[in-house]
Each structure stands twice: as structure tokens, then as C-alpha cells.
N, C-alpha and C positions, 0 to 999 in steps of 0.2 A: 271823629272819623275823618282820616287824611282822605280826598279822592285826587288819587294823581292823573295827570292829565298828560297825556303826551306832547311834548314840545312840536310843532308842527315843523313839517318838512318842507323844502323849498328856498326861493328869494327870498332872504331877511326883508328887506326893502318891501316887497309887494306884501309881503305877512302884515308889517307895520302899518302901510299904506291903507290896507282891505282892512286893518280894525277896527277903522270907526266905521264901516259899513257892515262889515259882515257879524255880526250880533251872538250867533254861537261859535262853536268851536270850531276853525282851522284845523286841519290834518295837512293839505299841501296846498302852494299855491307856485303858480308859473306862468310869467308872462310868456306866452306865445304869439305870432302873426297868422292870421290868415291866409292862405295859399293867395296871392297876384298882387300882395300889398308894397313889394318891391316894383312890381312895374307903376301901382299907381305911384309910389315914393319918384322911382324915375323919369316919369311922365311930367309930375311937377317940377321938379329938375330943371327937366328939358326945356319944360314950358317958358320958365322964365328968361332961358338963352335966346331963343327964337317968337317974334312978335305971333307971325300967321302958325308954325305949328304950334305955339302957343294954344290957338282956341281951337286946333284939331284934335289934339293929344286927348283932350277928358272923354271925347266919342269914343276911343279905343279904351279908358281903362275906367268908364262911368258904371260896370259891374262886374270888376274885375276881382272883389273881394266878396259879393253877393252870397249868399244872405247876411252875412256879417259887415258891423261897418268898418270904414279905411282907416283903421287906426288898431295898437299893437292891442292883447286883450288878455286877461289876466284869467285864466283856466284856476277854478276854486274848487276844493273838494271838503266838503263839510262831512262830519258823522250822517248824514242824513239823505245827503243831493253832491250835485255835482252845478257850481254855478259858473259862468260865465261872466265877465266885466269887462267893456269897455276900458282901456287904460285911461281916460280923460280925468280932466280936472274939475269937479269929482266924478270919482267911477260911479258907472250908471249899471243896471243889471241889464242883461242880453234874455237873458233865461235862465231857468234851474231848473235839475231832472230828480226824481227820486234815486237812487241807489238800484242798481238789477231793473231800470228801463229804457238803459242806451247800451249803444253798444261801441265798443273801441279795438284798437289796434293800432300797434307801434311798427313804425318804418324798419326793416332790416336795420340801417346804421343806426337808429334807435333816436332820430333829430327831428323824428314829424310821427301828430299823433292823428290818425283819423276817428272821427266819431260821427256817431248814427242818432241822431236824436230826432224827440217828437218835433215837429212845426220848421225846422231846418233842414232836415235832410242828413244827406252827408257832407261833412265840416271836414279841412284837410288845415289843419293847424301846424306850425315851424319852431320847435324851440328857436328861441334867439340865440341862446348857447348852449351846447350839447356841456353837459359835465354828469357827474354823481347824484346830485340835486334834480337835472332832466330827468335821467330814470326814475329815479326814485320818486318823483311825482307820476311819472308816466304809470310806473307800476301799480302805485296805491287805486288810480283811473281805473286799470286794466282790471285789477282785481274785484272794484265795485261796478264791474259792466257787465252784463246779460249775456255777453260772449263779444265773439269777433264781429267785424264788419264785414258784412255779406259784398260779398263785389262782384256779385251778377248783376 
């Protein structure tokens, strides 16, 4: 008895990468940023051109990515959950949700996903590249969420 398995959707690269951690089956996976992780990126930047804004800057962007940490983080979607990863070297897990207990929604231009999850709240995540592969991970999310993201 053949059981086919659908090829997962997504970054090749982060597919490869999340295999030796992630244990069952991939369906999609997509590096995304955190909503302020551009300013903390800029802030370190900055930091290092200027001595004294140097030790002001991390006051302005020390939870600028809160709850999540400052680093880009790999949006996993398994038969089962929906997990989270730190992109570091090696990826660490942030969380995982069951299937039908978060809730999502895709930005009009279709380049930022927000989610509603248990112990975090509301998450406002950035693809890093909007392509064919964005949606199509955004979607498979969309479709295993409980509905939209309430924004009252």
C-alpha cells in the first residue's frame, strides 16, 4: 500500500532546514518578521555609527517585536498545529496551536499575516517576499484557523 504524501509548500530552504526538527509531516513553511523588527534591525545599524545614540536606541526598540523574539521566524504548518520557530541557529520552538484554535487573516496586498493565538495574543507577522509560495502558505494557515481575526 503506496500512502502519498503531499510535497510540502513553501521556502525549499526553510522546508530542508525545519527537517531535522520538525518530526512529522510539513504541509508549508514561511519565513516571516515580526511587525518592528525593521526598526530594531535599524536601531542596531544606527547604533554602531553614533557612540551616545548608541546606548539610547535599544530604550526605543527593547519591545519592539514583543511577544515574539528579534529575529526573522519560520511560520510552520503541520497536519496537526500550526508551529512557530525562531530562525536561529538551531531553530527553537516559540509555540504550537492545534488546527481550528487560532485565528488568522491576510493583509489586503496579501504580504502580512495576522494571528490570534492562545498565550500571545495578537501576532502581526511580514512575509519577507510576497510571491506564489506567500499565498499559498498564507492560505493552507487561513484555511486551518477558527475564522478571522476579531479587531475590536
Amino acid at each position: 500500500m503506496d500512502l502519498h504524501k503531499p510535497e510540502p509548500v513553501g521556502d525549499p530552504s526553510a522546508i530542508k532546514r525545519l527537517g531535522t526538527v520538525v518530526f512529522v509531516g510539513i504541509e508549508g513553511v514561511l519565513k516571516v518578521t515580526p511587525r518592528g523588527l525593521g526598526r530594531v534591525r535599524a536601531a542596531r545599524m544606527l547604533g554602531g555609527f553614533w557612540g551616545v545614540l548608541g546606548a539610547v536606541l535599544p530604550l526605543f526598540t527593547i519591545h519592539a517585536t514583543d511577544p515574539l523574539p528579534a529575529t526573522p521566524i519560520y511560520l510552520v504548518l503541520t497536519p496537526d498545529d500550526l508551529r512557530l520557530y525562531a530562525a536561529e541557529k538551531p531553530p527553537y520552538e516559540i509555540g504550537r496551536w492545534p488546527k481550528r484554535t487560532y485565528h488568522a487573516t491576510v493583509s489586503a496586498d496579501g504580504g502580512a499575516l495576522d494571528l490570534e493565538v492562545e498565550r500571545l495574543g495578537i501576532i502581526h507577522l511580514h512575509a519577507e517576499r510576497r510571491s506564489v509560495l506567500t499565498r499559498n502558505v498564507f492560505d493552507l494557515v487561513i484555511r486551518s484557523a477558527a475564522g478571522p481575526v476579531d479587531s475590536a
